[in-house]
C-alpha positions in Angstrom: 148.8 100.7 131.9 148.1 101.0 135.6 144.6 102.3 136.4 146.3 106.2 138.2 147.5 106.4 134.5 144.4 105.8 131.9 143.7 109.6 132.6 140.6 109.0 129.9 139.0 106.0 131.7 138.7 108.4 135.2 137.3 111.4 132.7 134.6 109.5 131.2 136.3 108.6 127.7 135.9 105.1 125.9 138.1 106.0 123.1 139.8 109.0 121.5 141.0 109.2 118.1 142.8 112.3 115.9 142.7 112.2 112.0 145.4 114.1 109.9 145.5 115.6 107.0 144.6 112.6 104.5 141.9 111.3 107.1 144.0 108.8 108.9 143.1 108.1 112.4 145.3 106.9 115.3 144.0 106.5 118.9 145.4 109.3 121.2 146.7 107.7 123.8 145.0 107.3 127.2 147.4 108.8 129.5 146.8 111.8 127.6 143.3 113.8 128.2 141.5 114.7 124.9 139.9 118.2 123.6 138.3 119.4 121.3 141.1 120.3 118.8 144.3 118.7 119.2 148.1 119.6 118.1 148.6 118.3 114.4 145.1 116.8 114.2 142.2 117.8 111.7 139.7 117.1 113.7 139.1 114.5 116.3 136.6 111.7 117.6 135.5 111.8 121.2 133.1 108.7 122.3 131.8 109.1 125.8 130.5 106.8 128.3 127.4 108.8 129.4 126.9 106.6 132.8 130.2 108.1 133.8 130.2 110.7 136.8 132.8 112.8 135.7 131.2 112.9 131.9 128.8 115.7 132.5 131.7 118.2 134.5 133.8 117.4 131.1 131.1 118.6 128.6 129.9 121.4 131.1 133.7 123.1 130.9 133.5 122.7 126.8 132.3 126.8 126.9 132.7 126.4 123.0 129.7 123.8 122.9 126.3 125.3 122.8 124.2 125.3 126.0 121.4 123.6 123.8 123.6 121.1 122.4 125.2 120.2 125.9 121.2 120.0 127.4 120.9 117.2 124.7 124.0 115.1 125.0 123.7 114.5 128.7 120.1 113.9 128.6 117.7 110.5 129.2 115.6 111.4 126.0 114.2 108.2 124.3 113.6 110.4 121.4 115.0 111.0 118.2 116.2 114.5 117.8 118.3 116.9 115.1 118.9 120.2 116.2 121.7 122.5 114.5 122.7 126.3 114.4 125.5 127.7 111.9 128.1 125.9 113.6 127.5 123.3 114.9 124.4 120.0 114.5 123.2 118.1 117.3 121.0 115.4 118.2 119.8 111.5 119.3 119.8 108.9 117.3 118.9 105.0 118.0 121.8 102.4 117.7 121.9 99.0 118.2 122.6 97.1 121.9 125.5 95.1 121.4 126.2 92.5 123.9 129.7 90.3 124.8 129.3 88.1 122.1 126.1 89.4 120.0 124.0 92.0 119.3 121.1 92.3 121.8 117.0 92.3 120.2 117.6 96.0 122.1 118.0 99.2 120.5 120.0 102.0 122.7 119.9 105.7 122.2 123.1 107.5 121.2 123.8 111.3 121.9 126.4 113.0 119.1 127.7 116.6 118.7 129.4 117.2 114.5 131.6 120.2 115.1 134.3 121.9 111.8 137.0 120.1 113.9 135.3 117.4 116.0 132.6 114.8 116.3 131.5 113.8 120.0 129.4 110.8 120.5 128.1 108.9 123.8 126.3 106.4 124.9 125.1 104.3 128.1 125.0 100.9 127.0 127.7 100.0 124.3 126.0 100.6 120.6 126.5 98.6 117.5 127.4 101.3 114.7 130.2 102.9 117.3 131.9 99.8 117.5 131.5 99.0 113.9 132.6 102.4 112.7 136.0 101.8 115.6 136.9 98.4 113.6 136.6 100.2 110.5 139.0 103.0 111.2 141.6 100.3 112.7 141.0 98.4 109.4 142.5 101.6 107.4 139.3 103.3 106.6 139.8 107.3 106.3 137.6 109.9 106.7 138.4 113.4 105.6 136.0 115.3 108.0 133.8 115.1 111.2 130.4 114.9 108.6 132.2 112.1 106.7 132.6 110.0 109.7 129.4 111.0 111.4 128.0 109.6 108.1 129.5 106.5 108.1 128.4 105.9 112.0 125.0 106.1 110.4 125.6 104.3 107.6 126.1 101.6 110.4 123.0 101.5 111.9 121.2 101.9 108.5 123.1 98.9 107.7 122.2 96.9 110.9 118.6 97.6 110.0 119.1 96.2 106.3 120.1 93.0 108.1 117.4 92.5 110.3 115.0 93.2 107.6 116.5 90.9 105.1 116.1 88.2 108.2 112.7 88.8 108.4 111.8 88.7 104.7 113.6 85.5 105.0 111.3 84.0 107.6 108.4 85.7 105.7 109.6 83.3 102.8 109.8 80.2 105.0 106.3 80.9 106.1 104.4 81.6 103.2 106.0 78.1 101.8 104.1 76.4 104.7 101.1 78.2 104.2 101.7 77.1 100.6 101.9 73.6 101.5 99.1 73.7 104.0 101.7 72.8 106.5 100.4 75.6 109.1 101.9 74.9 112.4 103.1 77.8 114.7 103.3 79.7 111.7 100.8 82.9 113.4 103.1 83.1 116.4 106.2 83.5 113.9 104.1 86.0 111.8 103.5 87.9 115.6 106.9 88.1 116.2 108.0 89.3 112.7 105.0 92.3 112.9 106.8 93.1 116.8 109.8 93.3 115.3 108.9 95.5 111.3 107.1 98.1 114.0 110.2 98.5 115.7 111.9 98.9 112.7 109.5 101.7 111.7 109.8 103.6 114.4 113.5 104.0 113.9 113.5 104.6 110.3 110.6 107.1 110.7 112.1 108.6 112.8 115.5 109.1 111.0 113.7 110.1 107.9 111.6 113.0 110.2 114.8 114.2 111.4 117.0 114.4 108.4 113.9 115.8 106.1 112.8 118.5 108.5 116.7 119.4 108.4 116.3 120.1 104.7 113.8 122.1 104.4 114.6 124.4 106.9 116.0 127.5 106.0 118.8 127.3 108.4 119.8 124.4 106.7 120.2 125.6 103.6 123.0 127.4 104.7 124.7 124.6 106.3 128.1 123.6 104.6 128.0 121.6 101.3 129.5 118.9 103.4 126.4 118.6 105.8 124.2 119.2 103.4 125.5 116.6 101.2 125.9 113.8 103.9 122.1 114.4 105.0 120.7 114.1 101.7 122.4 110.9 100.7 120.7 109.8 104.7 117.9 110.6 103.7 117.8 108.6 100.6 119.4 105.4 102.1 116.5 105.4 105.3 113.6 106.2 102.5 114.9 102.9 100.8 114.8 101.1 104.0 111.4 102.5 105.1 110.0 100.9 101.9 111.7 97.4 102.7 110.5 97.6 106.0 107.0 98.4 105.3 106.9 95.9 102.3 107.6 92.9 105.3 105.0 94.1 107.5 102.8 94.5 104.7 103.6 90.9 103.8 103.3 89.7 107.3 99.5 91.1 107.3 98.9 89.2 104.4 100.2 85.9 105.4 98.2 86.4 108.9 94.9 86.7 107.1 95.5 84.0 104.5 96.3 82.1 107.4 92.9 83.0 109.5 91.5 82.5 106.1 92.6 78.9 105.8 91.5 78.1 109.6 88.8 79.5 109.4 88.0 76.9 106.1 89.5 74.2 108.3 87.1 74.8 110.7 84.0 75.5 108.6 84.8 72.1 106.8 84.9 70.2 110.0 81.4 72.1 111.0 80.0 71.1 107.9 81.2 67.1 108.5 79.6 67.0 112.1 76.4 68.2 110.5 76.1 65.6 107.5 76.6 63.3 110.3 74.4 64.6 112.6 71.4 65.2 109.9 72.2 61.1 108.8 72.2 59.9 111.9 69.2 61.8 113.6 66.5 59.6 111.6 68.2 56.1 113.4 68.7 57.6 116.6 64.9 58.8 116.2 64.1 55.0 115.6 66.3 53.7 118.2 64.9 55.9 120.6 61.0 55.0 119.9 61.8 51.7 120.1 63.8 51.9 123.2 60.6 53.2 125.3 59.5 50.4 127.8 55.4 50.3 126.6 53.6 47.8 125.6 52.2 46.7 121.7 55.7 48.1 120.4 56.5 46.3 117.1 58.9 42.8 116.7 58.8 42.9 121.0 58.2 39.1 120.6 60.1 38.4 117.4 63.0 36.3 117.6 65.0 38.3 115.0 63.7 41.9 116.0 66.6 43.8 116.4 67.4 43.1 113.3 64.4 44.2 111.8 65.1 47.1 114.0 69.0 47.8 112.8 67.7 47.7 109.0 65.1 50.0 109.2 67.7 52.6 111.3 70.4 51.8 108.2 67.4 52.5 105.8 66.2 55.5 107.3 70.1 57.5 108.0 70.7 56.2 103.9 67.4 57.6 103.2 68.0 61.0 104.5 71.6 60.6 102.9 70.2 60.4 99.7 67.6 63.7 100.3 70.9 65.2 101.3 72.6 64.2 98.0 69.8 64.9 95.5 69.4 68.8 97.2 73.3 68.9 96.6 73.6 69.8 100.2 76.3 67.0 99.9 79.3 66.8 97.4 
């Protein structure tokens, strides 16, 4: 298809798909510009590229849309938000960064409007749980309504976060098995990197569980549709789970760091106590060594033939003397 004919490309649409009856989706084709409600179609699936010049005129001619709601889908918030009203629920959620070929150590914001017959999402770099939740519907998955599919888009990036924690409990493992065999090598660098990353992780789930709690305890929510309802509760429940993986890592990862600064800090203390058992044997020779190393005269065996002998034995006799003060105080051993 020529360029003059992807009519969605030049309005600012990725994809487009329409779900019938029995939640089947096909993609609507892209010579034909998308709405909110289409011919035949239960509802429909709008994803948005928000970067796109001609995105903000399309969402600005929606007059059915909230003003609020439209504030928040074309805005650069890095926050997590969930706003809602009797009709309609709004709001920013954090995604993934997925790259060419892998997912990037990035997480992107993603804007989304959940309508009765519609669910719009957008983004401005492309997003893990949108692409995920695309390969899903192609693979025959079917979703009934816009708060079932809106659900399983989050499911998506619950699930992504499931994966990088079970990655980092992994490497918690590997680490605590070197600390275990007192084979500590970069092992506090690792343990930096996985406390980056759990506080990342934190933030997002935190933030997810602020949203979707506040949502049920307002009063407004309560008279939100079963479906709604329904979807945010079993959210809610899936991201508490996750919070308490997530916090169980980094609470391992401060554990491991101070058994680790704990075992140094023996290490070094050890070595300390070494240099001063040698230093308190050895001062007694060095103290002979030195008095007989002073250029004066009537010092002892000067004249002897065999004087430094007498001289190296009575160093050996005084460092094993002190050696054996050390050893009968129990300072050593």
């Amino acid at each position: 298809m020529s360029i003059l004919q992807d009519i969605q490309s030049r309005a600012g649409f990725i994809w487009a798909y329409r779900f019938d009856d029995e939640g089947r989706a096909s993609l609507v084709p892209r010579d034909q510009s998308p709405g909110l409600a289409l011919d035949g179609a239960k509802f429909v699936w709008l994803h948005l590229d928000l970067v796109h010049s001609r995105t903000k005129q399309w969402i600005a001619e929606r007059s059915e849309l909230p003003l609020e709601a439209q504030a928040v889908f074309l805005s650069q918030d890095d926050h997590q938000r969930l706003y809602h009203d009797p009709d309609f629920v709004w709001g920013i959620t954090y995604d993934q960064v997925r790259e060419v070929h892998s997912l990037a150590d990035d997480w992107g914001m993603m804007h989304w409007i959940v309508g009765e017959r519609f669910l719009i999402t957008g983004r401005r770099q492309a997003l893990q749980a949108t692409r995920l939740t695309r390969d899903t519907l192609e693979a025959g998955f079917r979703a009934t309504s816009p708060e079932m599919l809106f659900e399983r888009v989050i499911e998506f990036v619950i699930e992504d976060v499931a994966e990088d924690v079970n990655r980092l409990a992994d490497d918690a493992d590997s680490i605590e098995d070197h600390i275990i065999d007192d084979r500590i090598g970069d092992e506090a660098r690792k343990l930096g990197a996985i406390r980056r990353r759990t506080v990342k992780l934190h933030r997002q789930l935190n933030g997810l569980h602020q949203l979707f709690r506040r949502f049920q305890e307002t009063a407004t929510a309560r008279a939100a549709p079963e479906k709604v309802r329904s979807a945010t509760a079993r959210l809610l429940h899936r991201v508490d789970t996750m919070l308490g993986d997530v916090q169980l890592v980094q609470q391992r990862a401060r554990l491991l760091q101070d058994e680790i600064a704990a075992r140094l800090s023996a290490q070094t203390n050890h070595h300390l106590y070494v240099l001063s058992i040698l230093t308190a044997t050895l001062m007694p020779a060095t103290l002979v060594t030195g008095y007989f190393g002073v250029n004066t005269k009537a010092l002892p065996f000067l004249e002897t033939e065999f004087g430094w002998l007498y001289i190296l034995g009575l160093s050996g006799l005084a460092a094993g003397a002190v050696y054996w003060l050390l050893k009968r105080r129990n300072v050593i051993g």
